[in-house]
C-alpha positions, 0 to 999 in steps of 0.5 A: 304867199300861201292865201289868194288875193284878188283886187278888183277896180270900183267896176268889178273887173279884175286888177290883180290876182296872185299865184295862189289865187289863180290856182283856187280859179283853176279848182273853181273852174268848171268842166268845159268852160275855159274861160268862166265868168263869177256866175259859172265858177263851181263854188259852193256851201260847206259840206253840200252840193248846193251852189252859191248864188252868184250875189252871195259870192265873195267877189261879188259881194265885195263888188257890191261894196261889203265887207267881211270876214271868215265867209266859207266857201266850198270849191270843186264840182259837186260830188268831189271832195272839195276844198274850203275856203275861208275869204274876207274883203276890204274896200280900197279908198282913194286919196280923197276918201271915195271908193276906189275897188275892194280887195278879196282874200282867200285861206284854206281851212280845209283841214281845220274844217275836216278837223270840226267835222271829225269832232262833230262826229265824235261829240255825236258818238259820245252824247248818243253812249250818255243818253242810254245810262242818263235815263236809268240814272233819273228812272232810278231816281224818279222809283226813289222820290215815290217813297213814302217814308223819304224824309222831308231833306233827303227827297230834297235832294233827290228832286235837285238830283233828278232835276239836274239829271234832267237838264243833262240828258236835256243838254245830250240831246241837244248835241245830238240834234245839233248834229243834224238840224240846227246850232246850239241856240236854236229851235226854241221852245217857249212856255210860259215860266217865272224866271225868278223861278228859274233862277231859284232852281239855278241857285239850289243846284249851285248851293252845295258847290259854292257852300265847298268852295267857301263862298257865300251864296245870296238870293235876291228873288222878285218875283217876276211875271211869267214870260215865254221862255225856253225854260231848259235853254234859260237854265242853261245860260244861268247855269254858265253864268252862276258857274263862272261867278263861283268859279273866279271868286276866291273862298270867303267872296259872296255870289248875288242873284237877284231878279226884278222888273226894270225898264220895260224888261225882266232882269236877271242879274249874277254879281261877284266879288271876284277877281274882275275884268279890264275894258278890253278883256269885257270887250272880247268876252263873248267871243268863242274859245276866248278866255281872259288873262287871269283865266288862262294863267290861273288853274281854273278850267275852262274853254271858252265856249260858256258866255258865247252859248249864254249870248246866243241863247239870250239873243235867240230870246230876243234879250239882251246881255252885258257885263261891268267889271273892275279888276280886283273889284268882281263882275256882274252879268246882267240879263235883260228880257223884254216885258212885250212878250209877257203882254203878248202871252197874256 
């Protein structure tokens, strides 16, 4: 077989490993040592120099009775190159149900990860050639809304102009800030915002689109209490839900968007009369680069990315999200924050 395999016993002594596992032992072994124990063997985290502590090392963590899957491990000295391992662990059982050992399973993903790296780097070249032109566009538009003979109608749509210009200049910095110091969902900056407000921001960008695409769009605004909030992050994940909504429901279907305070949480919810989702494509529908049968079928774009970034944005917010479907019938995608973080703002 072309992965490694280790089994070891309910002690952590090795049982069996196989050729290519021992081959990933011989790339793991240190200069000097001929025989190294877990602790000595030169792995590492991706793209650093920096050595897992023995604890975090997949062996040692399926010694210690976990299980896993797609944990990544560099290995090679530092300074090489290295090579990328992906590793997942099982626990074996005995006949009568107690545990008897794990087994451990190695994949190289080197080239799948040299992959990312080189299209990090191009997301990065892309975003920084966006951001230059981005901020003429809205200095352009901020110089037109300053005149004083605009018509009520057309500085209305200069304002959801430059207000959707700013949230994309918002989302080129963020990939160039991903590439360096955190993911997509991270480094929140919270200030006090309605989301009803928020939300009402959303519908108005969405407006014309769903208005070309024959589809009806309501709003259903509570006005909600103010909550801290990453307002661009939150725009963000609506933007993705409200998108998808018009996106699956056919001309002359209706969009809902409501707002309202239920159950110790502020709630945002987005239904449609769409083409709907079975219970397994829901159960899968926040994974990454996952998309549902009708999706990958149809002729509607896509990649998968936009509900597992909404997930994680409404995670980092401490909220929670679901979804209920009926296929044929439409979908509602309901986002949940809780109230305690209004109180604690007041």
């Amino acid at each position: 077989m072309d992965v490694g395999i280790v089994v070891v016993d309910r002690d952590g002594h090795d049982l069996l490993m196989n050729r290519a596992q021992q081959r990933i032992h011989t790339l793991a072994m240190p200069a000097g040592i001929e025989d190294p124990d877990e602790t000595q063997l030169t792995l590492r985290y991706p793209g650093t120099s920096c050595p897992i502590p023995p604890e975090d090392r997949p062996v040692r963590r399926a010694v210690n009775q976990e299980t896993f899957s797609n944990y990544v491990v560099s290995v090679g000295n530092p300074g090489d190159r290295g090579t990328e391992f992906s590793s997942s662990a099982r626990q074996i059982l005995d006949r009568h149900g107690e545990r008897d050992g794990a087994v451990v399973v190695f994949s190289d993903v080197t080239s799948y990860v040299e992959a990312a790296r080189t299209q990090q780097q191009f997301v990065a070249a892309v975003s920084h050639e966006l951001r230059t032109p981005l901020t003429s566009v809205i200095g352009y538009l901020e110089l037109a809304q300053d005149d004083l003979d605009l018509s009520t109608e057309t500085a209305s749509y200069l304002s959801v102009a430059n207000r959707n210009a700013q949230q994309l200049l918002a989302l080129v910095e963020d990939l160039l800030q991903d590439q360096v110091t955190r993911s997509v969902s991270g480094g929140l900056s919270l200030r006090p915002h309605r989301l009803s407000t928020v939300a009402g921001q959303v519908i108005e960008s969405a407006s014309l689109s769903a208005q070309e695409s024959g589809i009806r769009l309501v709003q259903d605004l509570e006005e909600t209490p103010e909550l801290p909030i990453d307002e661009h992050r939150i725009t963000q994940a609506l933007t993705n839900l409200l998108s998808n909504a018009l996106k699956y429901t056919p001309r002359g279907g209706t969009v809902t968007v409501s707002s309202r305070a239920v159950e110790g949480a502020l709630e945002i919810a987005i239904a449609d009369t769409g083409v709907g989702m079975s219970d397994q494509e829901q159960a899968d529908l926040f994974t990454e680069f996952y998309r549902t049968e009708s999706a990958r079928t149809s002729a509607i774009q896509g990649h998968g990315i936009g509900l597992a970034v909404t997930r994680r944005i409404v995670l980092e917010h401490g909220g929670q999200i679901s979804v209920r479907s009926t296929p044929g019938a439409g979908s509602t995608f309901s986002i949940r924050l809780p109230l305690e973080a209004a109180d604690s703002a007041a």
